[in-house]
N, CA, C and O atoms as a Maestro MAE file, in Angstrom:
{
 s_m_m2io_version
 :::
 2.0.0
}

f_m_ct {
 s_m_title
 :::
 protein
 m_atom[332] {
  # First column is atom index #
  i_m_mmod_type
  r_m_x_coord
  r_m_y_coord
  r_m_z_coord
  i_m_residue_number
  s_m_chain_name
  s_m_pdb_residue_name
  s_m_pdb_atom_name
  i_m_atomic_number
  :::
  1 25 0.806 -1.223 0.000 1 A "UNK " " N  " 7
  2 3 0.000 0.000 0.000 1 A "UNK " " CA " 6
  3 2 0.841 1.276 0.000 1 A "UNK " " C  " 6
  4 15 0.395 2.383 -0.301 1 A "UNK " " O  " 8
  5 25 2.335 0.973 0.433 2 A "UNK " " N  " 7
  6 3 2.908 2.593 0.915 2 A "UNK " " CA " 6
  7 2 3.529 2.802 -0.595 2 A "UNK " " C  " 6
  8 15 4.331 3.705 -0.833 2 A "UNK " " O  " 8
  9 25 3.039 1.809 -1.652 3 A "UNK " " N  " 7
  10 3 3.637 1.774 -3.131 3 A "UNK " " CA " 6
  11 2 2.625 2.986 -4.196 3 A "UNK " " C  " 6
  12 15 2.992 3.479 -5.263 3 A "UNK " " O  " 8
  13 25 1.415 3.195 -3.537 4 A "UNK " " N  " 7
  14 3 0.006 3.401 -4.042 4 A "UNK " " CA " 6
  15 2 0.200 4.841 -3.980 4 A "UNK " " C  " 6
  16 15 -0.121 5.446 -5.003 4 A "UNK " " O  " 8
  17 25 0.587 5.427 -3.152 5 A "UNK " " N  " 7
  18 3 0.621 6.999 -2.923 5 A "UNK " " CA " 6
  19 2 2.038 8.061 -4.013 5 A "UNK " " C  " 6
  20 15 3.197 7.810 -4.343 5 A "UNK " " O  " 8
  21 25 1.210 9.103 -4.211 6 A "UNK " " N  " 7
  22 3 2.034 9.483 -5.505 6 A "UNK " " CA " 6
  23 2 2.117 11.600 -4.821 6 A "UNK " " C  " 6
  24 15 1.458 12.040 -3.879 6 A "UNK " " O  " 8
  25 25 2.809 12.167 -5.429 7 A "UNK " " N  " 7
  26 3 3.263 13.051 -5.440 7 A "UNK " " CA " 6
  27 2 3.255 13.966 -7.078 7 A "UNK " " C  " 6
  28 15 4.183 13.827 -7.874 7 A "UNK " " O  " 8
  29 25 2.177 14.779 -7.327 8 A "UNK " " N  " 7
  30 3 2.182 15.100 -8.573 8 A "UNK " " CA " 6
  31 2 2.853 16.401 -9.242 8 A "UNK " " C  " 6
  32 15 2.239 17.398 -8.862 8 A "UNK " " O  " 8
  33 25 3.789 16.685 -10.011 9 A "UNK " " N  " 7
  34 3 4.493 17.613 -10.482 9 A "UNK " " CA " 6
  35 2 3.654 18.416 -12.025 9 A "UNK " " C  " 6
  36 15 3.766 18.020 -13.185 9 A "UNK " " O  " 8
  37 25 2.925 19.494 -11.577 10 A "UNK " " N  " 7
  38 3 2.639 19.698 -13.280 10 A "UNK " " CA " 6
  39 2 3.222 21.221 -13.665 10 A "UNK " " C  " 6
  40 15 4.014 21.844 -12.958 10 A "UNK " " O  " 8
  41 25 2.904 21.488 -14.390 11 A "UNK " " N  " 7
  42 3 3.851 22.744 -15.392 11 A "UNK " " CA " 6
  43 2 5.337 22.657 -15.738 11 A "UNK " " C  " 6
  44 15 6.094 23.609 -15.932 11 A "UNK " " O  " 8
  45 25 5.618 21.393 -15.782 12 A "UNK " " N  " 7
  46 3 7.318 21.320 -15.827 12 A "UNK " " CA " 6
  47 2 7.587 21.377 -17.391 12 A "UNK " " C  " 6
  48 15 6.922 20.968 -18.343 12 A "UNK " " O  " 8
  49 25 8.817 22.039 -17.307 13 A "UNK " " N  " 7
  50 3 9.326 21.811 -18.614 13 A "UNK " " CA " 6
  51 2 9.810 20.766 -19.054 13 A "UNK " " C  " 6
  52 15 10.539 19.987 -18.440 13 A "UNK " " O  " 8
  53 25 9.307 20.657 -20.519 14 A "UNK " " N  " 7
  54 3 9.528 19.134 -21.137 14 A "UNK " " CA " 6
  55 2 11.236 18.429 -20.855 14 A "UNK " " C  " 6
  56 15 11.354 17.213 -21.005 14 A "UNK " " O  " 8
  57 25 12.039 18.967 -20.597 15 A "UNK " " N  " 7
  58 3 13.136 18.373 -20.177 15 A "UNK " " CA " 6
  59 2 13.755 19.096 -19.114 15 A "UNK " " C  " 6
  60 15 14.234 20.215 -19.300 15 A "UNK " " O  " 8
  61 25 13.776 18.320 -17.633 16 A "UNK " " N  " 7
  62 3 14.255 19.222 -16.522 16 A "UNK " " CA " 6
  63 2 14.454 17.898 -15.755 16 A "UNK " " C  " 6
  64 15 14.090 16.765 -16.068 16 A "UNK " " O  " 8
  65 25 15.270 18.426 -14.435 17 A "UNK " " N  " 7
  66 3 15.528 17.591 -13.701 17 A "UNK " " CA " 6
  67 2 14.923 18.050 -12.234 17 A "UNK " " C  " 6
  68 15 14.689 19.212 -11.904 17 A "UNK " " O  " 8
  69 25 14.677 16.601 -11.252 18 A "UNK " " N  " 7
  70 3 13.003 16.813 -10.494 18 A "UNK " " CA " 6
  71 2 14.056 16.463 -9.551 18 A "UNK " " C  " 6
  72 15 14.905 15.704 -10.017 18 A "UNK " " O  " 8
  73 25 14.267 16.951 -7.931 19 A "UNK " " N  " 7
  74 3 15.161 16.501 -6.732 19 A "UNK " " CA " 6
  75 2 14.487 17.061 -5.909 19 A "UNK " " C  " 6
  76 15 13.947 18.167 -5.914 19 A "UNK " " O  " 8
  77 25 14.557 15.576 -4.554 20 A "UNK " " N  " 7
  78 3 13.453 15.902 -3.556 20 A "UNK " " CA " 6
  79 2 14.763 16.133 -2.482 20 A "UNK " " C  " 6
  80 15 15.933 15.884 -2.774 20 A "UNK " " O  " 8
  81 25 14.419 16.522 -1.532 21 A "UNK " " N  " 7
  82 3 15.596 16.606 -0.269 21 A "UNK " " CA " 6
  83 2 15.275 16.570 0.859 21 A "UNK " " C  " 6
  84 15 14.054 16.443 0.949 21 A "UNK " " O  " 8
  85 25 15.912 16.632 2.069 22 A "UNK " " N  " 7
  86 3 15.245 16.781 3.069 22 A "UNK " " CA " 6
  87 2 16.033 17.525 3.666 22 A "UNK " " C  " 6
  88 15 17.133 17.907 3.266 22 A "UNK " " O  " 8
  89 25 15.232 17.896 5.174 23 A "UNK " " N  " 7
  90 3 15.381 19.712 5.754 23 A "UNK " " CA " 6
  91 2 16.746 19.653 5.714 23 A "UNK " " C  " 6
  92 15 17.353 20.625 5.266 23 A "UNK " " O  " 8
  93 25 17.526 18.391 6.221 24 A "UNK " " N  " 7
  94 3 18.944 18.647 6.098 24 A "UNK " " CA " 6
  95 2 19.918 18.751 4.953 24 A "UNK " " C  " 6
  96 15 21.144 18.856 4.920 24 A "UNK " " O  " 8
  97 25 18.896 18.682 3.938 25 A "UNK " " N  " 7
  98 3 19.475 18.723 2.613 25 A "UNK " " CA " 6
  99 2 19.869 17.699 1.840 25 A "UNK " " C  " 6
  100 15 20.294 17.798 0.689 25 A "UNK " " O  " 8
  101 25 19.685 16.391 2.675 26 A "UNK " " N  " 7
  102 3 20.346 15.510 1.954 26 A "UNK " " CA " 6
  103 2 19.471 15.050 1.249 26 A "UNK " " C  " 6
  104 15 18.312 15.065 1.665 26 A "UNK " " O  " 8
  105 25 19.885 14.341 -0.420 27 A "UNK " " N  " 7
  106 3 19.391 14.283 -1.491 27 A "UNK " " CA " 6
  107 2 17.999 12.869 -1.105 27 A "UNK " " C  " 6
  108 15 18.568 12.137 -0.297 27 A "UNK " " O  " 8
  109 25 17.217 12.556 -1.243 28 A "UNK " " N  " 7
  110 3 15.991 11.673 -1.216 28 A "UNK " " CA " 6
  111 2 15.625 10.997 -2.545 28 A "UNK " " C  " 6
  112 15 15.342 9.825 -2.792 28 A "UNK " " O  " 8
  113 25 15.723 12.168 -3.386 29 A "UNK " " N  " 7
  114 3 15.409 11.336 -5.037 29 A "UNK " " CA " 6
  115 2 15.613 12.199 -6.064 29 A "UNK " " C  " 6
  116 15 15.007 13.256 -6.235 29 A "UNK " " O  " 8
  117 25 16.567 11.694 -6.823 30 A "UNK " " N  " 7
  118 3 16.010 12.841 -8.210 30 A "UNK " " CA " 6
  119 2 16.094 12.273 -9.578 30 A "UNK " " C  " 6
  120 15 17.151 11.791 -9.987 30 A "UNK " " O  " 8
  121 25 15.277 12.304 -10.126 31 A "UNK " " N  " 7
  122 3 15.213 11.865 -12.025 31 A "UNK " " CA " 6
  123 2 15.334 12.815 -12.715 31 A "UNK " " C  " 6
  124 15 15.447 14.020 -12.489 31 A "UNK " " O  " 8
  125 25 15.288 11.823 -14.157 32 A "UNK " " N  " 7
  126 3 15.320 13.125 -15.331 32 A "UNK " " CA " 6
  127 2 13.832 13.078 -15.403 32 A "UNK " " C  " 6
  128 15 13.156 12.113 -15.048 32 A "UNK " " O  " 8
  129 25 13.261 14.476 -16.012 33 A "UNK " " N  " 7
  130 3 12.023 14.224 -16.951 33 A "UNK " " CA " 6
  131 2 12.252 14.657 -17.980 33 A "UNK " " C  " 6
  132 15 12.683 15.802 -18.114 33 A "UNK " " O  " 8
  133 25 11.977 13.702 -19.159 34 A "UNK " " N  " 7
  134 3 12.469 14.080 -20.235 34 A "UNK " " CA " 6
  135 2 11.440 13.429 -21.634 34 A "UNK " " C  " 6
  136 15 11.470 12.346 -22.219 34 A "UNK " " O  " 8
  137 25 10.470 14.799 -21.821 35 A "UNK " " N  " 7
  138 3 9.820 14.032 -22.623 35 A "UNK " " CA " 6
  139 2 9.539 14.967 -23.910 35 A "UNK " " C  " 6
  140 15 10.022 16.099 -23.928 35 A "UNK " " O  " 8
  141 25 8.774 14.505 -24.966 36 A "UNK " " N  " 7
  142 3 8.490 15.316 -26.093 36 A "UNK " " CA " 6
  143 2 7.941 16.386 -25.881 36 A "UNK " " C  " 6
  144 15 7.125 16.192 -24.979 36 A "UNK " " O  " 8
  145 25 7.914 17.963 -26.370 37 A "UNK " " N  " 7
  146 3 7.185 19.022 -25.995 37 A "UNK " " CA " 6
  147 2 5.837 19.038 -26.589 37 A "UNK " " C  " 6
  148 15 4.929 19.825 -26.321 37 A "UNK " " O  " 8
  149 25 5.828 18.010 -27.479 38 A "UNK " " N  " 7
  150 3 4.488 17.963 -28.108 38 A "UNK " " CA " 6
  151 2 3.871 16.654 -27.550 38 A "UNK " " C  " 6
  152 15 2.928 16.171 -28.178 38 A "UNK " " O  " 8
  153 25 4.350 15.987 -26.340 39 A "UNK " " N  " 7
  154 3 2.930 15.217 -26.202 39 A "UNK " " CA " 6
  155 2 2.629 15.853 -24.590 39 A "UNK " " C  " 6
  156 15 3.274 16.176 -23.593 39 A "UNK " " O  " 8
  157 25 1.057 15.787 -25.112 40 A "UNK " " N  " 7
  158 3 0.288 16.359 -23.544 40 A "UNK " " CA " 6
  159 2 0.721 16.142 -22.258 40 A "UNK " " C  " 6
  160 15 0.414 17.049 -21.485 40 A "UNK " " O  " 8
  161 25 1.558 14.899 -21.616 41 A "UNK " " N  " 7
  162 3 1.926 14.859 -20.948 41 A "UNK " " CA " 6
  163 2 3.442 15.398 -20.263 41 A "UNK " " C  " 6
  164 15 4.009 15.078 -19.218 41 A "UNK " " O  " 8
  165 25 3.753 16.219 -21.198 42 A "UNK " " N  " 7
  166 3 5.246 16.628 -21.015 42 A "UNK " " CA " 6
  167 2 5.184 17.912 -20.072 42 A "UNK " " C  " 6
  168 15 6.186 18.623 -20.002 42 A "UNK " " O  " 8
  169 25 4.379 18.135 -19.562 43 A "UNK " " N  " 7
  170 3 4.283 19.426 -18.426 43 A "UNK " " CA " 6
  171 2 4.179 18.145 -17.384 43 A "UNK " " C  " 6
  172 15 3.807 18.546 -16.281 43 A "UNK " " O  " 8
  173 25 4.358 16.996 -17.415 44 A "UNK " " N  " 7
  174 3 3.034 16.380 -15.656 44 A "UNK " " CA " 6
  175 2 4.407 15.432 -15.645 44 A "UNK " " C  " 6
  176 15 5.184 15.294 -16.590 44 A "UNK " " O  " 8
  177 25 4.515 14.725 -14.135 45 A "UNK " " N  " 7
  178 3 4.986 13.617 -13.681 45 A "UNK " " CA " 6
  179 2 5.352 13.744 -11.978 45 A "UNK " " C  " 6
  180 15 5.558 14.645 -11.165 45 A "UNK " " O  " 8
  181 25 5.310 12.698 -11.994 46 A "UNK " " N  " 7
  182 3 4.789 12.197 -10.287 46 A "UNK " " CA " 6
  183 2 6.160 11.455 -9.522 46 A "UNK " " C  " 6
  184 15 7.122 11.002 -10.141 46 A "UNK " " O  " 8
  185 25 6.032 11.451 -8.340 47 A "UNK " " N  " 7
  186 3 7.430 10.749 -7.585 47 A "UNK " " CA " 6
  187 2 6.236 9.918 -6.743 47 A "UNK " " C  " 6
  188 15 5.233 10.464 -6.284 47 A "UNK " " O  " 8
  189 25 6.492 8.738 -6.652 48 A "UNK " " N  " 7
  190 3 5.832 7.405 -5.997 48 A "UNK " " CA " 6
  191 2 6.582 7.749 -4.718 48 A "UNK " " C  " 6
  192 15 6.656 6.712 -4.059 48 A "UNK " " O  " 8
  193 25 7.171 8.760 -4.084 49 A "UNK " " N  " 7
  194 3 7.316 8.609 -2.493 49 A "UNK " " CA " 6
  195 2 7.817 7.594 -1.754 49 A "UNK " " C  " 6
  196 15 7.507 7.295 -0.601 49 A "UNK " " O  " 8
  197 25 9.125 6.738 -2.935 50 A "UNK " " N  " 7
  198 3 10.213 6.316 -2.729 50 A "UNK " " CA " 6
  199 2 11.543 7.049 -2.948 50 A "UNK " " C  " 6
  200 15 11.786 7.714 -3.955 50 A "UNK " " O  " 8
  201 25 12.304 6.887 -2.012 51 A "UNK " " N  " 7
  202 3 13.430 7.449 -1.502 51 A "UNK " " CA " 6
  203 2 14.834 6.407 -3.083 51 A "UNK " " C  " 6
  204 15 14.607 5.402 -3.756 51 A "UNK " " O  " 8
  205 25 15.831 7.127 -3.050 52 A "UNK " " N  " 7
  206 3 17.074 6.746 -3.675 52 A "UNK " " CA " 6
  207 2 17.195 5.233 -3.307 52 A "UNK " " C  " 6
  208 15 17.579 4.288 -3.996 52 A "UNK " " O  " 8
  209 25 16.771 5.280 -2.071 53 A "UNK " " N  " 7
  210 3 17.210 3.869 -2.055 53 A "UNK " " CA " 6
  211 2 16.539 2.254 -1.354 53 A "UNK " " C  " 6
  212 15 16.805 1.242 -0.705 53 A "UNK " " O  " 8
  213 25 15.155 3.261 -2.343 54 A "UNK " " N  " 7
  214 3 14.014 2.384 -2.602 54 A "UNK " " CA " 6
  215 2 13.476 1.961 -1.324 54 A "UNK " " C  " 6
  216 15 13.101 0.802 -1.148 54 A "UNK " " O  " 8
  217 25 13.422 2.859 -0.418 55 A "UNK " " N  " 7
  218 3 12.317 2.773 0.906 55 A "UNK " " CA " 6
  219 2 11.260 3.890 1.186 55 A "UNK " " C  " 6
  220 15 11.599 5.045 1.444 55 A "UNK " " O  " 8
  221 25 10.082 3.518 1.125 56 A "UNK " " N  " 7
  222 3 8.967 4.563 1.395 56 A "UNK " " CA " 6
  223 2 9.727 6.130 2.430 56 A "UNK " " C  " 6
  224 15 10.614 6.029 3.278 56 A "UNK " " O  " 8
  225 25 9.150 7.216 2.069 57 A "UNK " " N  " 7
  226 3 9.596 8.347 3.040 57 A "UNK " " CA " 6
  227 2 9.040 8.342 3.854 57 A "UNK " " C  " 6
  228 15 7.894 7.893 3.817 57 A "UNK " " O  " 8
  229 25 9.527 8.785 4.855 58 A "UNK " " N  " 7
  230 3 8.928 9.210 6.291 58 A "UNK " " CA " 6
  231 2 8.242 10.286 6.200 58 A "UNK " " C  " 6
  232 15 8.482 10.946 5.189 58 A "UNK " " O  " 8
  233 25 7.037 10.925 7.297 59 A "UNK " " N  " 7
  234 3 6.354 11.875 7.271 59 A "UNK " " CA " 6
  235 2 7.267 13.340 7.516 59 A "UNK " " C  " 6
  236 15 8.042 13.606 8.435 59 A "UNK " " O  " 8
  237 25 7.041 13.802 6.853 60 A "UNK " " N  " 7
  238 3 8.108 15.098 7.302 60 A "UNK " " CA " 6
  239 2 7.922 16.089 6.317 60 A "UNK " " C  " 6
  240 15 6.870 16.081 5.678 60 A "UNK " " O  " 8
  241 25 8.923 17.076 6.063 61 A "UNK " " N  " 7
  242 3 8.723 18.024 5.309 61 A "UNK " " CA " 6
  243 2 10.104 18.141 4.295 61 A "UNK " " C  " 6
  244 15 11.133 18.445 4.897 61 A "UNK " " O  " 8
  245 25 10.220 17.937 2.869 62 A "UNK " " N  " 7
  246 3 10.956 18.375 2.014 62 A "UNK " " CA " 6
  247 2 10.947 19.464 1.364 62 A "UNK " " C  " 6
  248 15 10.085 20.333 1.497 62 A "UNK " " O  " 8
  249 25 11.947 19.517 0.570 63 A "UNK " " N  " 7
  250 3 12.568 20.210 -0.472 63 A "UNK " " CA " 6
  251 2 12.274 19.744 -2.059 63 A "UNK " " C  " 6
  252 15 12.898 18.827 -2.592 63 A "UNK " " O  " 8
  253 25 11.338 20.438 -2.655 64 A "UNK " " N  " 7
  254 3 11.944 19.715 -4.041 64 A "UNK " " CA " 6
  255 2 12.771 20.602 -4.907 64 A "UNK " " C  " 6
  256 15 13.010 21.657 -4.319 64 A "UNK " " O  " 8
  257 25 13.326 20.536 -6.181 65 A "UNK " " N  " 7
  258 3 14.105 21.759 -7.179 65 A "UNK " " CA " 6
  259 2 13.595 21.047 -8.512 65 A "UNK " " C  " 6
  260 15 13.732 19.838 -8.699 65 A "UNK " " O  " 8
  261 25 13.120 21.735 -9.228 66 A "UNK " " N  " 7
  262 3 13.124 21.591 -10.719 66 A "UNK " " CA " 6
  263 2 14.019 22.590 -11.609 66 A "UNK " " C  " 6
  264 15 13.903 23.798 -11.814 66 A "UNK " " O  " 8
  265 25 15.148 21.445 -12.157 67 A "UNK " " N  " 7
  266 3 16.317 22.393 -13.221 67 A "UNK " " CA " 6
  267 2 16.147 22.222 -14.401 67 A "UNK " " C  " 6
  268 15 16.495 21.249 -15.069 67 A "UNK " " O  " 8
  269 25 15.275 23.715 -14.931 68 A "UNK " " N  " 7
  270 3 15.384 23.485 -16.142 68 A "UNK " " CA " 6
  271 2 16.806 23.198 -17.545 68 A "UNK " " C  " 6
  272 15 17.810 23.873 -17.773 68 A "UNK " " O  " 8
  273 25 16.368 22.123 -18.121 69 A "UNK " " N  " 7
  274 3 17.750 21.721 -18.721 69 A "UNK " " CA " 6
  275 2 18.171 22.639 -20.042 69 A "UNK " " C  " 6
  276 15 19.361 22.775 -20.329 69 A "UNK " " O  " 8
  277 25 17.205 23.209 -20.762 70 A "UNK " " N  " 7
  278 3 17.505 24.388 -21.192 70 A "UNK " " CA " 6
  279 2 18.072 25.760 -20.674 70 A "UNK " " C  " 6
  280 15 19.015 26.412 -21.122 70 A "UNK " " O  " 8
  281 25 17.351 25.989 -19.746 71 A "UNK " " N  " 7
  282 3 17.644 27.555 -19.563 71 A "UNK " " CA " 6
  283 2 18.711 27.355 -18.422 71 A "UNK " " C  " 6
  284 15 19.512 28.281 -18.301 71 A "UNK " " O  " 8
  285 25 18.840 26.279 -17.563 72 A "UNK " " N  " 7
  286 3 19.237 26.459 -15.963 72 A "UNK " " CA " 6
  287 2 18.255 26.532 -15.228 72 A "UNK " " C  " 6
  288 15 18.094 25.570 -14.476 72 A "UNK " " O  " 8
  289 25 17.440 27.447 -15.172 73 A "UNK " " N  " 7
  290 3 16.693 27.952 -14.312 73 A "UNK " " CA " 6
  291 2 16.234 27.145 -13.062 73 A "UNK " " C  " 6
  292 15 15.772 26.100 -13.520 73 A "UNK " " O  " 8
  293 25 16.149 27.126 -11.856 74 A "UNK " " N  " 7
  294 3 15.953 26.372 -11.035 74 A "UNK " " CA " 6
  295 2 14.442 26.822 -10.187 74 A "UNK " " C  " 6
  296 15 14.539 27.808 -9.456 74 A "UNK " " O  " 8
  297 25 13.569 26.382 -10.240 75 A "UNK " " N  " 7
  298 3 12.533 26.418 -9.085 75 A "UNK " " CA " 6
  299 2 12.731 25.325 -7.818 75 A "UNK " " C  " 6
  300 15 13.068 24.145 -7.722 75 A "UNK " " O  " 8
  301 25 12.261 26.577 -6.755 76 A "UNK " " N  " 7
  302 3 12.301 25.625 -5.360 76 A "UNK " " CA " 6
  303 2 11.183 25.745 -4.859 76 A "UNK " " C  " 6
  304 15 10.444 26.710 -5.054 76 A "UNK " " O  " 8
  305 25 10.911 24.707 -4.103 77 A "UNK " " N  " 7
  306 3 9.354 24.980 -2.909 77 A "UNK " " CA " 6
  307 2 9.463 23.501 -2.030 77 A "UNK " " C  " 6
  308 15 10.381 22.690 -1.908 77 A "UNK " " O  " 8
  309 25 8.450 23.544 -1.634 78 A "UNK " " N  " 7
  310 3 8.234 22.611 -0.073 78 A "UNK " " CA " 6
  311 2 7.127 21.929 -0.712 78 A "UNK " " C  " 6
  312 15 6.502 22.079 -1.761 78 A "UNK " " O  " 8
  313 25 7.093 21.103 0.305 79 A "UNK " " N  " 7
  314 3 5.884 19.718 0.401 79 A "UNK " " CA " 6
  315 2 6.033 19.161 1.785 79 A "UNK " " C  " 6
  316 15 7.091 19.047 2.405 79 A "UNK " " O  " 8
  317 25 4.480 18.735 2.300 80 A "UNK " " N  " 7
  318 3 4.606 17.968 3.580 80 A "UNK " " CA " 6
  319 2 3.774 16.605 3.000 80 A "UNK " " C  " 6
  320 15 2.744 16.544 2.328 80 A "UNK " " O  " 8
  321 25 4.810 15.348 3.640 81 A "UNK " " N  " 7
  322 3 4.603 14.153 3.603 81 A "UNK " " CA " 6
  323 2 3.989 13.626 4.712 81 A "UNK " " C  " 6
  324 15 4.835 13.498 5.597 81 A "UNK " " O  " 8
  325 25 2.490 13.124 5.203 82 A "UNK " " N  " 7
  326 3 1.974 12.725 6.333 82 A "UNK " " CA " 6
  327 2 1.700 11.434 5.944 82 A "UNK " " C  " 6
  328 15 1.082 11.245 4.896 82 A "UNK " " O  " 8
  329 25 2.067 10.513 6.635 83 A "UNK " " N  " 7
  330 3 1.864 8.909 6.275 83 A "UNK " " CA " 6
  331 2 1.003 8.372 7.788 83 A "UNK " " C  " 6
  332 15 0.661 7.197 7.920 83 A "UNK " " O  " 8
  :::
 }
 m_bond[331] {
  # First column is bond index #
  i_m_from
  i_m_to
  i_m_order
  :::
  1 1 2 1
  2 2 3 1
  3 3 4 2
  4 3 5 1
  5 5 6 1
  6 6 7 1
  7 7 8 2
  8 7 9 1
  9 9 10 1
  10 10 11 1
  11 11 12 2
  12 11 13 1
  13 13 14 1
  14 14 15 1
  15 15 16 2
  16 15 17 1
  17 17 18 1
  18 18 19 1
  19 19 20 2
  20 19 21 1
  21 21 22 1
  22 22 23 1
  23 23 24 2
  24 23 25 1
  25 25 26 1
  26 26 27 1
  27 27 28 2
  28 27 29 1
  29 29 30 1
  30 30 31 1
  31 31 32 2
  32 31 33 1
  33 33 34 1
  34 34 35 1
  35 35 36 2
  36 35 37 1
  37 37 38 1
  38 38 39 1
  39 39 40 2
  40 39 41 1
  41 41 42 1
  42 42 43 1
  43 43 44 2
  44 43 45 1
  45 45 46 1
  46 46 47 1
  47 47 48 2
  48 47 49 1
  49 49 50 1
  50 50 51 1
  51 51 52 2
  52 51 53 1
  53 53 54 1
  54 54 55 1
  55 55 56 2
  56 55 57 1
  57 57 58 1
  58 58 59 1
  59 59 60 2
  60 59 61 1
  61 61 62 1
  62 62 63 1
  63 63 64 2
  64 63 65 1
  65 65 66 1
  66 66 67 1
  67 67 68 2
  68 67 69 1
  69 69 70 1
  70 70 71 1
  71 71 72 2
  72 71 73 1
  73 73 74 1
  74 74 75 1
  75 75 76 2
  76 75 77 1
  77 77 78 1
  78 78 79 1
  79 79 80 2
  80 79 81 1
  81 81 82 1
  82 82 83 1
  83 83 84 2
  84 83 85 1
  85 85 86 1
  86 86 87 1
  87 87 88 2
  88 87 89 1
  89 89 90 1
  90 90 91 1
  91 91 92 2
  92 91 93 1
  93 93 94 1
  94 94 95 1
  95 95 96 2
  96 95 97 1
  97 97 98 1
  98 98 99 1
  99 99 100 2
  100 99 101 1
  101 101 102 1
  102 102 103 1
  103 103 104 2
  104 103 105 1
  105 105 106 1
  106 106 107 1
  107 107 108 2
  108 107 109 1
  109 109 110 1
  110 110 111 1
  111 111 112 2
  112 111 113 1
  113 113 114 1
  114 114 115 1
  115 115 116 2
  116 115 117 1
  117 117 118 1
  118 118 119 1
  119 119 120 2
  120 119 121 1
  121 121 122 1
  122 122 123 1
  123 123 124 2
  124 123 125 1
  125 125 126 1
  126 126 127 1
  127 127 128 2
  128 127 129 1
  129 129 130 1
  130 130 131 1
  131 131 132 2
  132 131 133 1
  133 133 134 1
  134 134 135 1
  135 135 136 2
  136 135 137 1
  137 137 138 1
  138 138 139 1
  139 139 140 2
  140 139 141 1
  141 141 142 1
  142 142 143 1
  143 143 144 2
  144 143 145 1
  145 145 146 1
  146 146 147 1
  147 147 148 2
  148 147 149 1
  149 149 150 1
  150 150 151 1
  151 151 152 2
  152 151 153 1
  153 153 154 1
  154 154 155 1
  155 155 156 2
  156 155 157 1
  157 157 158 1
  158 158 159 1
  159 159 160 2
  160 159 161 1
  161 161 162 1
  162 162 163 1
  163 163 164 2
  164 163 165 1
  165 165 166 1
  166 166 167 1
  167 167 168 2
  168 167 169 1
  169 169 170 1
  170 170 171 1
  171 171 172 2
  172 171 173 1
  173 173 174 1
  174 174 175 1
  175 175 176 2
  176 175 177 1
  177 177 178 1
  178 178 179 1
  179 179 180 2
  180 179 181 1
  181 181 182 1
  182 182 183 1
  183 183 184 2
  184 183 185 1
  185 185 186 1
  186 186 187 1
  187 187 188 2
  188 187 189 1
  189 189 190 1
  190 190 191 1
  191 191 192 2
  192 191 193 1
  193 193 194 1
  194 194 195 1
  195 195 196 2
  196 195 197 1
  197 197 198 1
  198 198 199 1
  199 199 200 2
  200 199 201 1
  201 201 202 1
  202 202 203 1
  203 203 204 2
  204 203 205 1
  205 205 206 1
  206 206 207 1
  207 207 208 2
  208 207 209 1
  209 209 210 1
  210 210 211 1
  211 211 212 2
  212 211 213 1
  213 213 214 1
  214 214 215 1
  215 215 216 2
  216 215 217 1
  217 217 218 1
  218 218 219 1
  219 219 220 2
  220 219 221 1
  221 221 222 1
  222 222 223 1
  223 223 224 2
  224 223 225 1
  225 225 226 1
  226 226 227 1
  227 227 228 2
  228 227 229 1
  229 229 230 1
  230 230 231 1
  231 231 232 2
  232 231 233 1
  233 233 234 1
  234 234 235 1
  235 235 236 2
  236 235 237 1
  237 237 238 1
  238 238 239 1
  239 239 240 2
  240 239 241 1
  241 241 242 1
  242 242 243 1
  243 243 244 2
  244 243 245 1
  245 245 246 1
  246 246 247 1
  247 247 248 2
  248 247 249 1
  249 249 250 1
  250 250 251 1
  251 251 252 2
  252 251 253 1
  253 253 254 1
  254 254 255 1
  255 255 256 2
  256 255 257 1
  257 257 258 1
  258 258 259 1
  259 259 260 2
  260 259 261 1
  261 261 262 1
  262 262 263 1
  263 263 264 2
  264 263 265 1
  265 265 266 1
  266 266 267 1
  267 267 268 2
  268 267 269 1
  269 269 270 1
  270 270 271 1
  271 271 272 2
  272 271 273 1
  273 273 274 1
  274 274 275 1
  275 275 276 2
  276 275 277 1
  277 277 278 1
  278 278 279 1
  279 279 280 2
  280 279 281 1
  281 281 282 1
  282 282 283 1
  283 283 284 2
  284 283 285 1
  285 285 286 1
  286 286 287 1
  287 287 288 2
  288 287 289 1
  289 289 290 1
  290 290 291 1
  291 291 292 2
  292 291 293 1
  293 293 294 1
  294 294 295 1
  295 295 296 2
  296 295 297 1
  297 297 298 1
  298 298 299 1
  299 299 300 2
  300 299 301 1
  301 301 302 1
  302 302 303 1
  303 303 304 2
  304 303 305 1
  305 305 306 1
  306 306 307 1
  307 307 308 2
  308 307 309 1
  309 309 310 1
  310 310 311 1
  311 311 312 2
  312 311 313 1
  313 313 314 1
  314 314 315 1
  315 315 316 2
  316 315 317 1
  317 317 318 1
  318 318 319 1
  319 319 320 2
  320 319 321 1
  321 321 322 1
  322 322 323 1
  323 323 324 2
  324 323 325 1
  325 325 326 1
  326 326 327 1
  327 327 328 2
  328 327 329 1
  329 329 330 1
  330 330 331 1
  331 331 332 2
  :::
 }
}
């Protein structure tokens, strides 16, 4: 069941990179997203709320960053995880 719960990312740019962290900074997860700009789904994608090294997260509060792979550009913000 702790496989079932998802985390949804939308407005992203079609190729960027997605990193979750925690308060202490240390890294939790990060992928590429990397998809066509022309299919509908290339703004959206989700983190299943597994950690780097494939164990469910704990309830707490992160960090995520989205780097855009074109420009650089980096967005930051928060999320709270309650399990």
């Amino acid at each position: 069941p702790d496989r079932m719960h998802r985390i949804h990312f939308a407005n992203l740019p079609a190729k960027c990179t997605i990193s979750i962290f925690s308060l202490d900074g240390d890294l939790v997860r990060q992928w590429e997203h990397d998809m066509d700009p022309n299919d509908p789904a290339s703004s959206h994608d989700e983190w299943d709320l597994i950690t780097r090294n494939t164990q469910p997260v704990v309830s707490g509060i992160y960090y995520w960053t989205v780097e855009n792979a074109a420009t650089g550009e980096v967005q930051v913000g928060k999320l709270v995880v309650i399990m």
